[in-house]
C-alpha positions in Angstrom: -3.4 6.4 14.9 -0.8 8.2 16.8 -1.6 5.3 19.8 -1.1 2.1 17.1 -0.2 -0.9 18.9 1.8 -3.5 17.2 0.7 -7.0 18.0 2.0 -10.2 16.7 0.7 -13.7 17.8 -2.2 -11.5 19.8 0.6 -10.1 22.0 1.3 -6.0 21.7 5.3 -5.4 20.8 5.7 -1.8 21.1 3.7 1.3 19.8 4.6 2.4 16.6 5.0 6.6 18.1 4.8 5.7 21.8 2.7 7.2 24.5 4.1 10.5 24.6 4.6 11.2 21.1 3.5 15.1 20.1 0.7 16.1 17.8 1.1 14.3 13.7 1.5 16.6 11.0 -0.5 15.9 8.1 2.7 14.0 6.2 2.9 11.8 9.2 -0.8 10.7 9.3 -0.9 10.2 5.6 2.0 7.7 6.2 1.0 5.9 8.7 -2.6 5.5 7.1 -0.3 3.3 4.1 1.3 1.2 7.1 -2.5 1.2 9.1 -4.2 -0.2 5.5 -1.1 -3.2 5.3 -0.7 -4.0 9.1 -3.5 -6.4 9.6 -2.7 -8.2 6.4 1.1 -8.1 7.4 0.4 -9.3 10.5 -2.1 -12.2 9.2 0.5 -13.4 7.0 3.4 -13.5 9.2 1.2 -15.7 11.7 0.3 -18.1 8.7 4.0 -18.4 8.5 4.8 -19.1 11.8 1.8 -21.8 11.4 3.3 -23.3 8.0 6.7 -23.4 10.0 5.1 -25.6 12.8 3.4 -27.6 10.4 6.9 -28.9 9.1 8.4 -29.6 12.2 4.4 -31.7 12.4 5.3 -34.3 10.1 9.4 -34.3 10.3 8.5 -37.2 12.8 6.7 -39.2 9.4 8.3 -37.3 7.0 6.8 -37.8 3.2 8.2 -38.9 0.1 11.1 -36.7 -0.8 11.7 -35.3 2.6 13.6 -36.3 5.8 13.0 -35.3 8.9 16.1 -33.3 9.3 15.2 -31.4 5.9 11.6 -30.7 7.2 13.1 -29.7 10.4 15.3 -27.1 8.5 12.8 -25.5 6.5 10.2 -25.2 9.6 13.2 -23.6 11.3 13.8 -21.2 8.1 10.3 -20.4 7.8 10.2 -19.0 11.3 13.1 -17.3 11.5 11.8 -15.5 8.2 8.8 -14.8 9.9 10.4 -13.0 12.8 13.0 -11.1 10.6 9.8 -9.9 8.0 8.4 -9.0 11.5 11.1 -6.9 12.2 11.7 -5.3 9.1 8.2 -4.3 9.5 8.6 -2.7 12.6 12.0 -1.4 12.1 11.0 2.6 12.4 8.8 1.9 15.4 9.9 4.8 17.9 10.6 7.1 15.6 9.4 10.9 16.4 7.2 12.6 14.0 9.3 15.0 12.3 11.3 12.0 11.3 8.8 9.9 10.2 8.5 12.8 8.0 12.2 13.6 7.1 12.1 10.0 6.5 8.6 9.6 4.4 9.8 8.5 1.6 12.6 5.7 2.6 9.8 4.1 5.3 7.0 3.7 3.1 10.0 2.0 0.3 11.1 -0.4 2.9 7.0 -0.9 3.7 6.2 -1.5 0.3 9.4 -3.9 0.0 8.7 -6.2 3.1 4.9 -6.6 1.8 5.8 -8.3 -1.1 8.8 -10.4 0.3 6.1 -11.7 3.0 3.9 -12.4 0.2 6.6 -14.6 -2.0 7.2 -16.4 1.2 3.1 -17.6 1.5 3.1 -18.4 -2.2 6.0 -21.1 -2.1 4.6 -24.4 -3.4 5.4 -26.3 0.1 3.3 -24.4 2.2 -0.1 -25.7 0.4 1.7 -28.9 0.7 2.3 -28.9 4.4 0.4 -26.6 5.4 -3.1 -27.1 3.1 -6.9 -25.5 3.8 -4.9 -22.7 5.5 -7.1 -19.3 5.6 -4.8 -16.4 3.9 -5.8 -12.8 4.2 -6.7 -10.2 1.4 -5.0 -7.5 1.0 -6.1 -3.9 1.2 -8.1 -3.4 -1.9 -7.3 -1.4 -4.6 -9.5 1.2 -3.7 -8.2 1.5 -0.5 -4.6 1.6 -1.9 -5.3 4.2 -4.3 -6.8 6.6 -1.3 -3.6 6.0 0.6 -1.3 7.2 -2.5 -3.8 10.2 -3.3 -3.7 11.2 0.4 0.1 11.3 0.1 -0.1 13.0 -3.0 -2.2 15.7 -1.2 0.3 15.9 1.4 3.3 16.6 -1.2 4.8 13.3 -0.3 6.1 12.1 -3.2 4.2 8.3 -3.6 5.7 8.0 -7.8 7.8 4.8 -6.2 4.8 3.1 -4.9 2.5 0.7 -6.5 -1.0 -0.6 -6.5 0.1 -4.5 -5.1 -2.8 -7.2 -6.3 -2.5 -10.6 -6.5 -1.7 -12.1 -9.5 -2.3 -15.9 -10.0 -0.6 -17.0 -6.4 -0.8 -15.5 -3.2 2.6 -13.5 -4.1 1.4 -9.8 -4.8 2.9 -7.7 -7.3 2.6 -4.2 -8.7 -1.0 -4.2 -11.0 -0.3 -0.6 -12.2 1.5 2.2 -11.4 -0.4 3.7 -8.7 -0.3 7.7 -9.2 3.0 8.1 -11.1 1.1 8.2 -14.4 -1.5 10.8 -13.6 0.8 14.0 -15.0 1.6 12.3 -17.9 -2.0 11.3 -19.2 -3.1 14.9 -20.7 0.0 14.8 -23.0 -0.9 10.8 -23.7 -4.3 12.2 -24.5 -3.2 15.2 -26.7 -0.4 12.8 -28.7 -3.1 9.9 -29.6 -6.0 12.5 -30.3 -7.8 10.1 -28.0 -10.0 10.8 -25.3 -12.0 8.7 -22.4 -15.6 9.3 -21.8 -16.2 8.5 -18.5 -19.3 8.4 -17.2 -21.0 11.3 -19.3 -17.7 13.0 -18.7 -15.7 13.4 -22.0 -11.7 13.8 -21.5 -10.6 15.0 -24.7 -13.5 12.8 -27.2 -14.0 9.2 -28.2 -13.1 6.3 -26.5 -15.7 5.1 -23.9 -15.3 2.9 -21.1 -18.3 0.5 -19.6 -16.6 -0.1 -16.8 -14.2 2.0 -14.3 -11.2 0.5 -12.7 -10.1 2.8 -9.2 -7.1 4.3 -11.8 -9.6 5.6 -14.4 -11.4 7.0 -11.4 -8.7 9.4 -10.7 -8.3 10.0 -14.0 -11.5 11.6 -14.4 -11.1 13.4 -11.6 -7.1 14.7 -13.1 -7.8 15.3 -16.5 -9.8 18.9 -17.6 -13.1 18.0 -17.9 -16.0 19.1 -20.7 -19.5 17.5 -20.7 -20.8 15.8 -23.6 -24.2 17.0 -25.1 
């Protein structure tokens, strides 16, 4: 990772450490595995854009019902230049060294997180099916995969309380489908308070309440919470 290329449109824009940058600590490669799980969705979503934006300048020439040209001009011209500032704001800490990237952990993967969903509101505006239908728009990272990242920055002593697990929720604008690992210290004294406990998976957590199925969160739970087996 300490090599990543940025690329945009299939062009490289930079290297996120450079060529010469020294050896990661483990804070640094936890961070950069949060911006390496986004990236290609980032990236796949800022290219859509820059599509969407080309399709309104397409039909400013014919515009539709409820348009003119110079209005569908105007928003393919806002829609790119949204684009390339998302595109920046993405890449704004490219170049930093190491030891800032980890100084700086916690204000970088904030202004990550932020930019993700802000490029996702812009996909899920109602114009760009309009304009732009059949259009192929990339998953994001699944929520497996998110909750790895967070547990890896956990284990690292960075701080991830602020982040979220993002999911899509009825549009292609993501939003925050739980609290990702800021919960975890707080469930034993949940537990103890509702004299409830989770069986999961043969494991009992405290006694009665059993789960058929495991989301990724109860996961980690099982894997927080003191354990006892059940007979």
């Amino acid at each position: 990772m300490m090599g990543e290329q940025i690329r945009f449109g299939g062009r490289v824009v930079g290297g996120f450490l450079g060529t010469d940058a020294p050896p990661q600590s483990a804070i640094v490669a936890a961070v950069l595995a949060y911006r390496g799980a986004w990236d290609a969705y980032v990236l796949a979503v800022l290219r859509n854009l820059t599509s969407v934006a080309d399709s309104f300048d397409a039909v400013a020439g014919q515009p539709p019902a409820g348009f003119t040209s110079d209005e569908l001009r105007k928003l393919g011209a806002a829609y790119r230049d949204q684009a390339q500032a998302m595109l920046a704001a993405w890449n704004q800490f490219a170049g930093l060294k190491p030891n800032q990237i980890e100084e700086q952990s916690g204000v970088i993967l904030k202004a990550w997180e932020e930019t993700i969903v802000k490029i996702s509101s812009l996909a899920a505006d109602e114009k760009v099916d309009r304009f732009a239908p059949g259009m192929k728009w990339p998953d994001p990272p699944s929520q497996d995969v998110q909750h790895k990242v967070l547990s890896d920055l956990q284990a690292v002593a960075v701080d991830p309380s602020f982040l979220g697990i993002l999911g899509l929720t009825g549009s292609r604008a993501l939003q925050k489908v739980d609290g990702g690992l800021s919960g975890l210290a707080a469930i034993p004294e949940w537990i103890a308070a509702h004299k409830t406990g989770l069986i999961v998976g043969g494991v009992a957590l405290g006694g009665v309440v059993v789960l058929g199925a495991l989301s990724p969160y109860v996961k980690l739970l099982a894997a927080a919470v003191p354990r006892r087996r059940t007979a």
